[in-house]
C-alpha positions in Angstrom: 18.4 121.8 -0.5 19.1 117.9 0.2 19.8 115.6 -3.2 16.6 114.4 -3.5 15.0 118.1 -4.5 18.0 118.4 -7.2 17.9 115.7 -8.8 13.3 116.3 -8.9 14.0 119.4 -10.1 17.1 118.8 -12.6 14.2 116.0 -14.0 11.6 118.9 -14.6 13.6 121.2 -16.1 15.0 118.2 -18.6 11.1 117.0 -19.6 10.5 121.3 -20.0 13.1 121.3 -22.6 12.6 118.2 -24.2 9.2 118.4 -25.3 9.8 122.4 -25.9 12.2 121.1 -28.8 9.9 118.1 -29.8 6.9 120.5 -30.7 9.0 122.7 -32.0 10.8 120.3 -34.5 7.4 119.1 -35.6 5.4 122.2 -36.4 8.9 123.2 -38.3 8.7 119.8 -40.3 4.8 120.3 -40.8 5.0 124.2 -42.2 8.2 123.3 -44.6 6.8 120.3 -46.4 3.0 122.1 -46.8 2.4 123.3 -50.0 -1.5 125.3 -51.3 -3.7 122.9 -53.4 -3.5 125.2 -56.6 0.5 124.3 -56.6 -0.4 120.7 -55.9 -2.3 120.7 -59.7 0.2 122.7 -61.4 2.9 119.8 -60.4 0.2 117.4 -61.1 -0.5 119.1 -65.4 3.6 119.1 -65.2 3.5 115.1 -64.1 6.5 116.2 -61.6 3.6 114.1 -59.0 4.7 110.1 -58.7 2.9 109.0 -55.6 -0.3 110.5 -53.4 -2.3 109.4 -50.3 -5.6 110.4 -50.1 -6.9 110.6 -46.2 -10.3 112.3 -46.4 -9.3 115.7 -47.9 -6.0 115.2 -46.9 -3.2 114.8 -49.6 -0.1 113.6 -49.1 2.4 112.3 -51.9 5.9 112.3 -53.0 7.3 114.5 -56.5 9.4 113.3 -58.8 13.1 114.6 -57.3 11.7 112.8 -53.7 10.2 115.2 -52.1 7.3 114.9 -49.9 4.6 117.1 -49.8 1.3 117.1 -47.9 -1.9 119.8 -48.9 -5.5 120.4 -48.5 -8.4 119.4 -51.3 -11.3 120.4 -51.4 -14.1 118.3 -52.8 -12.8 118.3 -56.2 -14.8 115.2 -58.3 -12.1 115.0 -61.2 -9.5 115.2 -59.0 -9.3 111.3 -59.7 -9.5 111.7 -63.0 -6.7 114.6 -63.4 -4.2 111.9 -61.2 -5.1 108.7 -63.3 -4.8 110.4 -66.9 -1.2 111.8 -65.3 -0.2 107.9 -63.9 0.2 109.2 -60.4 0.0 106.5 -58.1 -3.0 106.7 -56.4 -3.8 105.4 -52.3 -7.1 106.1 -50.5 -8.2 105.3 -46.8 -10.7 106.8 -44.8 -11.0 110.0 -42.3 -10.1 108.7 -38.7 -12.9 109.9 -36.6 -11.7 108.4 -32.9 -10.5 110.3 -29.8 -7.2 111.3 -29.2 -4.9 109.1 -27.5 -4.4 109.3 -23.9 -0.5 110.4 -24.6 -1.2 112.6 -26.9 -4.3 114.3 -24.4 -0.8 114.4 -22.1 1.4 115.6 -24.0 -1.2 118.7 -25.1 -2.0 119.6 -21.1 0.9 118.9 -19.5 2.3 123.0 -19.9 -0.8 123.9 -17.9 -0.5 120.5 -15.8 3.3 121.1 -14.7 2.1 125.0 -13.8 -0.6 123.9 -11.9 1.9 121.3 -10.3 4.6 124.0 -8.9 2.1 126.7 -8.1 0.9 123.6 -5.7 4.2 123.3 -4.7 5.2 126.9 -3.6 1.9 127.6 -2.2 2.5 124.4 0.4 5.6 125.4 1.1 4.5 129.1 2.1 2.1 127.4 4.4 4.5 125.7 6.2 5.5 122.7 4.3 8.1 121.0 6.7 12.1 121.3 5.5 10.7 123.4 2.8 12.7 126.4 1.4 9.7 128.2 2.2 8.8 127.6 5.1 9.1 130.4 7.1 6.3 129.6 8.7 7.3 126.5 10.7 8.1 126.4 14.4 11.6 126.1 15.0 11.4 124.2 18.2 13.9 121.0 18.9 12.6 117.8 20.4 14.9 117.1 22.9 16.2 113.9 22.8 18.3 111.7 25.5 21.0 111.6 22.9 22.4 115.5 23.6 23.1 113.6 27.6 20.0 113.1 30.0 20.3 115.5 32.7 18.2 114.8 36.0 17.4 116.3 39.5 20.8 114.9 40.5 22.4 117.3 38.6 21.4 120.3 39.6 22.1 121.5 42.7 21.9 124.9 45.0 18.4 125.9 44.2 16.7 123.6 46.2 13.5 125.7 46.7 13.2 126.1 43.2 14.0 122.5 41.9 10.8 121.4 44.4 8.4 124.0 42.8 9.1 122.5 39.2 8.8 118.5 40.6 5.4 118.8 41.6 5.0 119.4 37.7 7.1 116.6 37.1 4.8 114.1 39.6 1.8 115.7 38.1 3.1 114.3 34.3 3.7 110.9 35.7 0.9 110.0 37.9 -2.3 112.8 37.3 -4.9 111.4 39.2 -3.3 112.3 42.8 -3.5 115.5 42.0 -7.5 115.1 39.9 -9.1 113.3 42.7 -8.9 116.3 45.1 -9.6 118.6 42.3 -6.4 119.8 41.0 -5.5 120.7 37.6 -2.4 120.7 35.9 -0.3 124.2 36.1 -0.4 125.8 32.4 3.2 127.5 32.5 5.1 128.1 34.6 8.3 130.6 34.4 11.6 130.9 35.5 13.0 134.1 36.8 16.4 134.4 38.1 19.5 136.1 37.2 21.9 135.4 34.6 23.8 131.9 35.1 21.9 130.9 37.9 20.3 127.7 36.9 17.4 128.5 35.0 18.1 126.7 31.6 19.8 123.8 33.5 16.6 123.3 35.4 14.4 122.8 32.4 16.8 120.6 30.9 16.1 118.6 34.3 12.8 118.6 34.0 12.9 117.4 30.3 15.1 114.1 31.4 12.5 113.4 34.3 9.3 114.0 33.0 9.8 111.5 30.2 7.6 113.2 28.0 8.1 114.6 24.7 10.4 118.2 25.4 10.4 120.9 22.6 13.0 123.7 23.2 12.9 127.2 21.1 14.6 130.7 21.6 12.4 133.4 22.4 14.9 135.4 19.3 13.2 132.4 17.3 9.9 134.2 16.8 11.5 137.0 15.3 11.6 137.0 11.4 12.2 139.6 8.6 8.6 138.2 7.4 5.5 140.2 8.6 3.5 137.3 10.2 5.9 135.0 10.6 6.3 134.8 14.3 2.6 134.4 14.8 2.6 131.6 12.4 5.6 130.0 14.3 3.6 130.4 17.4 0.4 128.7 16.3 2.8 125.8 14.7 4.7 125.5 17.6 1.4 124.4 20.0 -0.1 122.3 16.9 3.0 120.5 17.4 2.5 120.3 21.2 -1.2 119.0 20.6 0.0 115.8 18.6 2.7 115.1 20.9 0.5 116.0 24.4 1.4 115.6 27.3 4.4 117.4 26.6 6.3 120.4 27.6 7.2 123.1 25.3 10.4 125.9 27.1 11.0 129.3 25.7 14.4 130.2 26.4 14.9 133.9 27.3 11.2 134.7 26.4 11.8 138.5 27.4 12.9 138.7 23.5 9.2 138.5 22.2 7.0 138.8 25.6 8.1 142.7 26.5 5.2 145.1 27.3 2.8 146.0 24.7 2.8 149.6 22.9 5.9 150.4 23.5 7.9 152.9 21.7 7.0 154.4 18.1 5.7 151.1 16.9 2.4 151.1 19.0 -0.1 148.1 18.4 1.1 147.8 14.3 4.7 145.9 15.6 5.5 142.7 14.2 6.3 141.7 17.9 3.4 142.8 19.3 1.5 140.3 16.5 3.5 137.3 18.3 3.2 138.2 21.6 -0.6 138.3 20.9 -0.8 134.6 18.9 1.1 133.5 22.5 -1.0 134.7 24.6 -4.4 133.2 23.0 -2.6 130.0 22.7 -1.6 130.1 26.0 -5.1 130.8 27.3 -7.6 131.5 24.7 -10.9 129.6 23.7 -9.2 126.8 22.0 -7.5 125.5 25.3 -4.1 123.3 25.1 -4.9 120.4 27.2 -1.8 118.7 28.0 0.9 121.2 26.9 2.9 122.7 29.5 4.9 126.2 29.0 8.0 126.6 30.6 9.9 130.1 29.9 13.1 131.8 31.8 13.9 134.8 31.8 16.2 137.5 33.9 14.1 140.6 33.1 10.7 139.9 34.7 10.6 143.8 35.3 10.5 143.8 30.8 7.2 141.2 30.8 3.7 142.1 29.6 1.3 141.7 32.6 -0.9 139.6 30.6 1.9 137.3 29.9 2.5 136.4 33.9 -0.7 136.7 35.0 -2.4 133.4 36.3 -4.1 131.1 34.0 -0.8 131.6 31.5 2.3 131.5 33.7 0.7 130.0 37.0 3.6 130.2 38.6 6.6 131.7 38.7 9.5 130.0 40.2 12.3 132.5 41.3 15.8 130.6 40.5 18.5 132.8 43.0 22.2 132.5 43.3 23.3 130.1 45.7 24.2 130.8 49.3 27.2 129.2 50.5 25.8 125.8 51.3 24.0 125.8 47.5 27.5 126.6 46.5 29.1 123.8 48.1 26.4 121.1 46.6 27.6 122.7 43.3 31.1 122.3 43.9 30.4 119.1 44.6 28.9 118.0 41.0 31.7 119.9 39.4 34.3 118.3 40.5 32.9 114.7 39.7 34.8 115.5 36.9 38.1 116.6 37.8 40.3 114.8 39.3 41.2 116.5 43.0 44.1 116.4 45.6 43.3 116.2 49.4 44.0 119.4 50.1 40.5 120.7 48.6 38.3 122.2 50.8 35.1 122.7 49.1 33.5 125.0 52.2 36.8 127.1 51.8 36.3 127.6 48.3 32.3 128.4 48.8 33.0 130.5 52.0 35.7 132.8 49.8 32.9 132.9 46.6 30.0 135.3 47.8 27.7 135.9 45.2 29.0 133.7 42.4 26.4 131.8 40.0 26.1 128.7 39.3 27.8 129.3 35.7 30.5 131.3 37.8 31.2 128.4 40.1 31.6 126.3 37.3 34.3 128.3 35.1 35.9 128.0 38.4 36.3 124.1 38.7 37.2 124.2 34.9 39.9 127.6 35.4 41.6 125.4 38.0 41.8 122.1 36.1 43.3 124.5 33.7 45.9 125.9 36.0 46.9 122.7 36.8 47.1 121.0 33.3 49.2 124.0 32.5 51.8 123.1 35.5 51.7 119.3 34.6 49.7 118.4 37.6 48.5 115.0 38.0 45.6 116.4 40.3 44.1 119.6 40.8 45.0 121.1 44.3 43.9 124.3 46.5 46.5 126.3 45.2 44.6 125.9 41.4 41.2 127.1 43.3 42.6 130.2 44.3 44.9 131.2 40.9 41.1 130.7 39.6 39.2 132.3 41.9 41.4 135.3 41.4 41.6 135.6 38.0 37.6 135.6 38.0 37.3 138.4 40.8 40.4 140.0 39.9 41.3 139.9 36.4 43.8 137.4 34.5 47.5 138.9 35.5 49.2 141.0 32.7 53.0 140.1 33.6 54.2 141.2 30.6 53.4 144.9 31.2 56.0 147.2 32.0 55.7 149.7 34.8 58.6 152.2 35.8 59.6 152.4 39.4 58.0 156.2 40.0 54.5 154.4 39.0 54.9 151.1 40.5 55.4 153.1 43.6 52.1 154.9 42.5 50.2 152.5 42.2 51.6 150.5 45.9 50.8 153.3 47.6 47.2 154.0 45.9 46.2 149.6 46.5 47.8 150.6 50.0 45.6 153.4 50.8 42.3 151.2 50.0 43.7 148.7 52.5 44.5 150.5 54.9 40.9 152.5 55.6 39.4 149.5 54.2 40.5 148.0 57.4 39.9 150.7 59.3 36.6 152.0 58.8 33.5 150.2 61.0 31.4 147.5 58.9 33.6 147.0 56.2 34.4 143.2 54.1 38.1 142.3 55.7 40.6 143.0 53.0 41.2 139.6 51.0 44.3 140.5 48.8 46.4 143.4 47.7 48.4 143.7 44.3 49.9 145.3 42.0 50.4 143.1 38.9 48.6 144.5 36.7 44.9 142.6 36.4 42.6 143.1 33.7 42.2 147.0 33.2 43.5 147.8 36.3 47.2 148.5 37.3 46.4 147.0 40.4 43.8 145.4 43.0 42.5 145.8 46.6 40.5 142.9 46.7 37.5 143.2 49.5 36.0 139.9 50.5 32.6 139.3 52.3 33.0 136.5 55.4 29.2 135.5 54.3 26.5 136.2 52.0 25.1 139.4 52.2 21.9 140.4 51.0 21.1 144.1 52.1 23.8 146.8 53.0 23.4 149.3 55.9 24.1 153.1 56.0 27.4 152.4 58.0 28.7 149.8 55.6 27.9 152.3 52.4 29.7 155.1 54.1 32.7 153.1 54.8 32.6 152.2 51.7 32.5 155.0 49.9 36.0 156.1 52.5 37.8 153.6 50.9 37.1 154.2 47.6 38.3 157.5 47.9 41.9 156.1 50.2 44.0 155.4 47.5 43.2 158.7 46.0 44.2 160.1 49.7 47.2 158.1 49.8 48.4 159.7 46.4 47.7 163.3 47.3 49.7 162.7 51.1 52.6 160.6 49.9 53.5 162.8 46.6 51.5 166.2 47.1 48.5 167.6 45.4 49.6 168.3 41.8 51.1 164.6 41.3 47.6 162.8 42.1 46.6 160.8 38.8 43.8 159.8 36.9 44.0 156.0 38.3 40.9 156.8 40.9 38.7 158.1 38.2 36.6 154.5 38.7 37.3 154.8 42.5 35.8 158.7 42.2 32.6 157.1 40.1 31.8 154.3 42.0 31.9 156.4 45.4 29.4 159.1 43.5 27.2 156.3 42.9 26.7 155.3 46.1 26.2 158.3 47.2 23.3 159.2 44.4 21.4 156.1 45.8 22.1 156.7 49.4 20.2 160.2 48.5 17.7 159.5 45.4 17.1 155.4 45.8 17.2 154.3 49.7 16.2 157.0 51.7 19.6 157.0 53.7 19.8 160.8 54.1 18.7 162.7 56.7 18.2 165.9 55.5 16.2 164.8 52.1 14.0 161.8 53.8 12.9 158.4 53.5 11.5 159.6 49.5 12.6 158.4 45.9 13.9 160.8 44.0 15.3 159.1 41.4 14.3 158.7 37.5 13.4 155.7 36.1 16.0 154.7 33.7 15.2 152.5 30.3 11.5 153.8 30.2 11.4 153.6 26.5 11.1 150.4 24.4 9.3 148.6 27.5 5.9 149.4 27.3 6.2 152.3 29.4 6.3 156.1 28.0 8.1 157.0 25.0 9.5 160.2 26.7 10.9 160.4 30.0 9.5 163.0 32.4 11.0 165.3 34.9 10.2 163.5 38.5 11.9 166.1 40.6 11.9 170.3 40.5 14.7 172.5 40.1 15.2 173.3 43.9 15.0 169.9 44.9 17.4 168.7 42.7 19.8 171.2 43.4 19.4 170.0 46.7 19.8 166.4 46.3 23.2 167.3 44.6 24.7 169.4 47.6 23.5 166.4 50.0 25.3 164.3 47.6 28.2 166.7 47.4 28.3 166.7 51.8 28.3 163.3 51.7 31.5 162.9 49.7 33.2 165.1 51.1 32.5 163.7 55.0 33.8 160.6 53.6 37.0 162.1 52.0 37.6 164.1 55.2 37.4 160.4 57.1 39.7 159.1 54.7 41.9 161.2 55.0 42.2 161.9 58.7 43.1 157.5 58.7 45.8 157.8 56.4 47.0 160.4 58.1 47.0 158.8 61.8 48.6 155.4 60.0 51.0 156.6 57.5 53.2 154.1 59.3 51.2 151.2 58.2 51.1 152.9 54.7 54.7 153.0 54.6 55.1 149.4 55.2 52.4 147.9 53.2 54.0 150.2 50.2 57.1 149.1 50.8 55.7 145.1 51.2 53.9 145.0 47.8 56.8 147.0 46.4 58.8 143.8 47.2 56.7 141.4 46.9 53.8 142.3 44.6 51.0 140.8 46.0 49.9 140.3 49.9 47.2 138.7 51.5 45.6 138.5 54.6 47.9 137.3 57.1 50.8 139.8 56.1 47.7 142.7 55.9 47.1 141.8 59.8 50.6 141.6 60.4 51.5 145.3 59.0 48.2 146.4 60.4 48.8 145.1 64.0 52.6 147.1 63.6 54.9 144.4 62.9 57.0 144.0 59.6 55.2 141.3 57.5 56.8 137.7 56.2 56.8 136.7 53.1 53.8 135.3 50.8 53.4 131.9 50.5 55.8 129.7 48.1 57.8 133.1 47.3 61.4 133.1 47.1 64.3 136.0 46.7 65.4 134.1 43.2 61.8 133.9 42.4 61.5 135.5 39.0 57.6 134.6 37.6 56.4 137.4 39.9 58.7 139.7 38.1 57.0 142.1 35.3 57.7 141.5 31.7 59.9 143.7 29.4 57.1 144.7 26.8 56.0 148.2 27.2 52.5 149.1 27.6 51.2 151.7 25.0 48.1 152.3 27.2 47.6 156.1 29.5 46.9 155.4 33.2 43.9 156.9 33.0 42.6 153.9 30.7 43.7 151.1 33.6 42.6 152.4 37.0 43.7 150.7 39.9 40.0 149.5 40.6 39.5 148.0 44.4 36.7 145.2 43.8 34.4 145.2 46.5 
């Protein structure tokens, strides 16, 4: 509540109380000075009456001690007489027969007048009155303005495919009659789909600083009040706003939040959602058609949508915003570091080769991590070395140097990242092994990290297999190096990642010989999604039992193959042990030097007296079974 309603209200409430006392102050002086016309002629036999004004049948008059007095007479003809014989002062006018005034007419309605006034008030402000403490049903979508920073095509980069489908909107906005004169029309929405950090917000805000038209942003969360009706109301609102401001374009951010399939779970067709999703779609496409407004949405669950929602004539199109390959990742880089300052010794295709599958948002907390790495050394510019302290704290974890770890597990744990390597390497298909350590990173006491030469977008049955064998080496390398009843609890991520794999291999992708190209598998988050409130058995006893032993065969072929390498290489198990033991963390070029049978140099910038890659003195309070040594693949 801003000043201006305070000081109108602190006003009301002061004319409320001021005339309350008035009124009451006068109908207290009127009912102590009245006095009954049989009293008036006693005082008038006992002479105590000095003065009297007679105004019709009105008396009023003064007694002897000073005291006034008014009464009623009725018509009494010796009244006159009775006064004059007692020497009472006698005045006479007439009865005023006029109207009231128009202050006092005022003064008598305005009770009912000042009701009438904030009943007005309350009942606007329920209907949407703008600012109002009321009004719950107003639209909470933003104009976008060029004062938040303009943001243009320039700016976005990477999506390339996508960024053309949304210009042709654009082009349509500024110059409509190219498109009208062959018969066009305008697309009524159209909605981004892509996953998380990829662009899709970024993109809209674009489109908002090319189209120069009016651009209204809102939540999709927005819609949802503790108000029956309210999201309705803020749907209908939000395109009467669109109307007065057409051609504009109105974006939904993360419209999965109110546009999920209908009649889901227990609420059925009576959920306060399901009421807003309904308003959207008639405004969207209804009889009352919104000429000129243009819905954008984005979303990462387009599996979650209501059919009727993304059908054509609502969302016409749907533009599919994907991470960026490695030359998108590059044009990223590129905008990112306008605003850093860079040594010579950056190689943007390096960095974009070594980030497979990173997002737009992900490449970007990566230019930032790095100017932070090098603000933190006192750096003048940020150099390669930065890109790759920040690229591995993103894949790998942030180091935790001040955790202590005894020799027997730090020898653990060397052996366990060494046994990952090592069939990593070894097994056909595989990502080449990027980097091997055993600070401890994140949750994990220590990392095998696995890194792609180029995007991949589909895995074959060979690459899963040899996956799933080196999950299971650093297991193996624990049970060969120190026997079977020292093996820990550190591959119990290793263990669940390698069951996964093989669950999809059998139920998903139709990788398994013996149960056939069928899906097996339940679908998972059926309820809440328009779906089926209860999930239903899709497979029978006997087949499930059998999709469990081919999962079981397939484990343990990949164990045995695990195995059977670390077994013909403990050699090359020995030594990469023994390297990381000394030097903590290895990468590629000492991997292939241990792995081709020679003794590897030293890291990079490492040194004998070098003490930063030494572990802290602060004990860790945490059980091994908690931090995994995880290998990120």
């Amino acid at each position: 509540m801003n000043l201006k309603n305070l000081m109108m209200w602190g006003l009301l409430v002061l004319l409320v109380v001021g005339l309350f006392q008035l009124f009451q102050t006068s109908d207290r002086s009127v009912s102590s000075n009245k006095i009954a016309f049989s009293n008036f002629l006693q005082q008038v036999e006992d002479g105590r009456v000095v003065q009297v004004e007679i105004i019709g049948n009105n008396i009023q008059g003064i007694l002897s001690d000073g005291t006034a007095f008014n009464t009623y007479a009725p018509n009494d003809p010796n009244l006159i007489e009775k006064l004059s014989s007692k020497g009472v002062n006698i005045t006479a006018s007439p009865q005023e027969d006029k109207m009231p005034s128009f202050l006092g007419i005022l003064l008598s309605w305005f009770p009912m007048l000042l009701l009438i006034g904030v009943w007005i008030f309350f009942m606007r402000q329920m209907q949407g009155g703008k600012g109002g403490a009321m009004g719950f049903g107003r639209s909470k979508a933003k104009l976008l303005t060029e004062s938040r920073g303009k943001i243009t095509f320039n700016d976005v980069a990477g999506i390339d495919e996508a960024k053309e489908e949304v210009e042709e909107i654009v082009e349509f906005l500024k110059d409509p009659r190219k498109f009208r004169r062959l018969g066009g029309k305008i697309p009524k929405g159209a909605l981004l789909i892509g996953p998380p950090g990829s662009g899709k917000t970024l993109l809209a805000r674009a489109i908002a600083g090319e189209a120069n038209v009016p651009f209204f942003i809102i939540s999709g969360s927005d819609f949802v009040e503790m108000f029956v009706g309210v999201g309705a109301s803020r749907v209908r609102d939000m395109f009467e706003q669109g109307k007065k401001s057409a051609p504009c374009i109105i974006f939904i951010d993360e419209i999965d939040a109110v546009g999920r399939s209908r009649g889901a779970g227990l609420g059925g067709g009576n959920d306060e959602r399901e009421q807003t999703l309904n308003q959207l779609l008639v405004e969207m496409d209804g009889f009352d058609t919104n000429e000129g407004v243009i819905l954008i949405a984005a979303t990462n669950r387009p599996d979650v949508l209501d059919p009727a929602l993304i059908r054509p004539g609502r969302f016409d199109r749907q533009v599919v915003v994907p991470n960026p390959d490695i030359l998108g990742r590059e044009a990223i880089l590129k905008i990112h570091i306008k605003k850093i300052s860079t040594g010579p010794d950056v190689k943007l295709r390096t960095i974009a080769r070594g980030t497979p599958g990173f997002s737009g948002a992900d490449l970007a907390n990566l230019a930032n991590e790095a100017a932070l790495f090098a603000a933190r050394a006192d750096k003048k510019v940020v150099d390669m070395e930065d890109f790759e302290k920040a690229k591995d704290k993103i894949m790998m974890g942030g180091e935790r140097r001040s955790m202590v770890m005894n020799d027997d597990e730090k020898k653990l744990t060397a052996y366990h990242e060494s046994g990952h390597a090592v069939v990593g390497r070894l097994v056909p298909n595989h990502d080449p092994v990027y980097k091997v350590s055993i600070i401890p990173r994140g949750r994990a006491l220590g990392v095998t990290m696995f890194l792609p030469e180029e995007d991949r977008y589909s895995n074959s049955r060979q690459r899963i297999t040899s996956m799933i064998a080196a999950l299971f080496g650093g297991r193996v390398a624990e049970e060969e190096i120190f026997g079977t009843d020292a093996v820990t609890t550190g591959a119990s991520n290793d263990i669940e990642r390698a069951t996964d794999l093989a669950r999809n291999m059998v139920t998903k992708w139709g990788l398994s010989e013996k149960m056939g190209p069928l899906a097996y598998h339940e679908e998972e988050n059926e309820v809440f999604l328009g779906k089926s409130v209860t999930q239903q058995k899709s497979v029978s006893d006997e087949t499930a039992h059998a999709i469990d032993s081919e999962i079981k065969r397939i484990i343990d072929v990949e164990y045995k193959r695990a195995t059977k390498l670390v077994k013909d290489n403990i050699k090359k198990l020995h030594t990469m042990a023994e390297a990381l033991l000394m030097y903590e963390t290895i990468d590629a070029k000492q991997i292939d030097e241990i792995m081709a049978g020679k003794k590897p140099g030293a890291p990079e910038n490492w040194s004998d007296d070098d003490t930063s890659g030494k572990s802290g003195t602060t004990p860790s309070t945490k059980a091994k079974g908690d931090t995994a040594p995880n290998p990120v693949s």
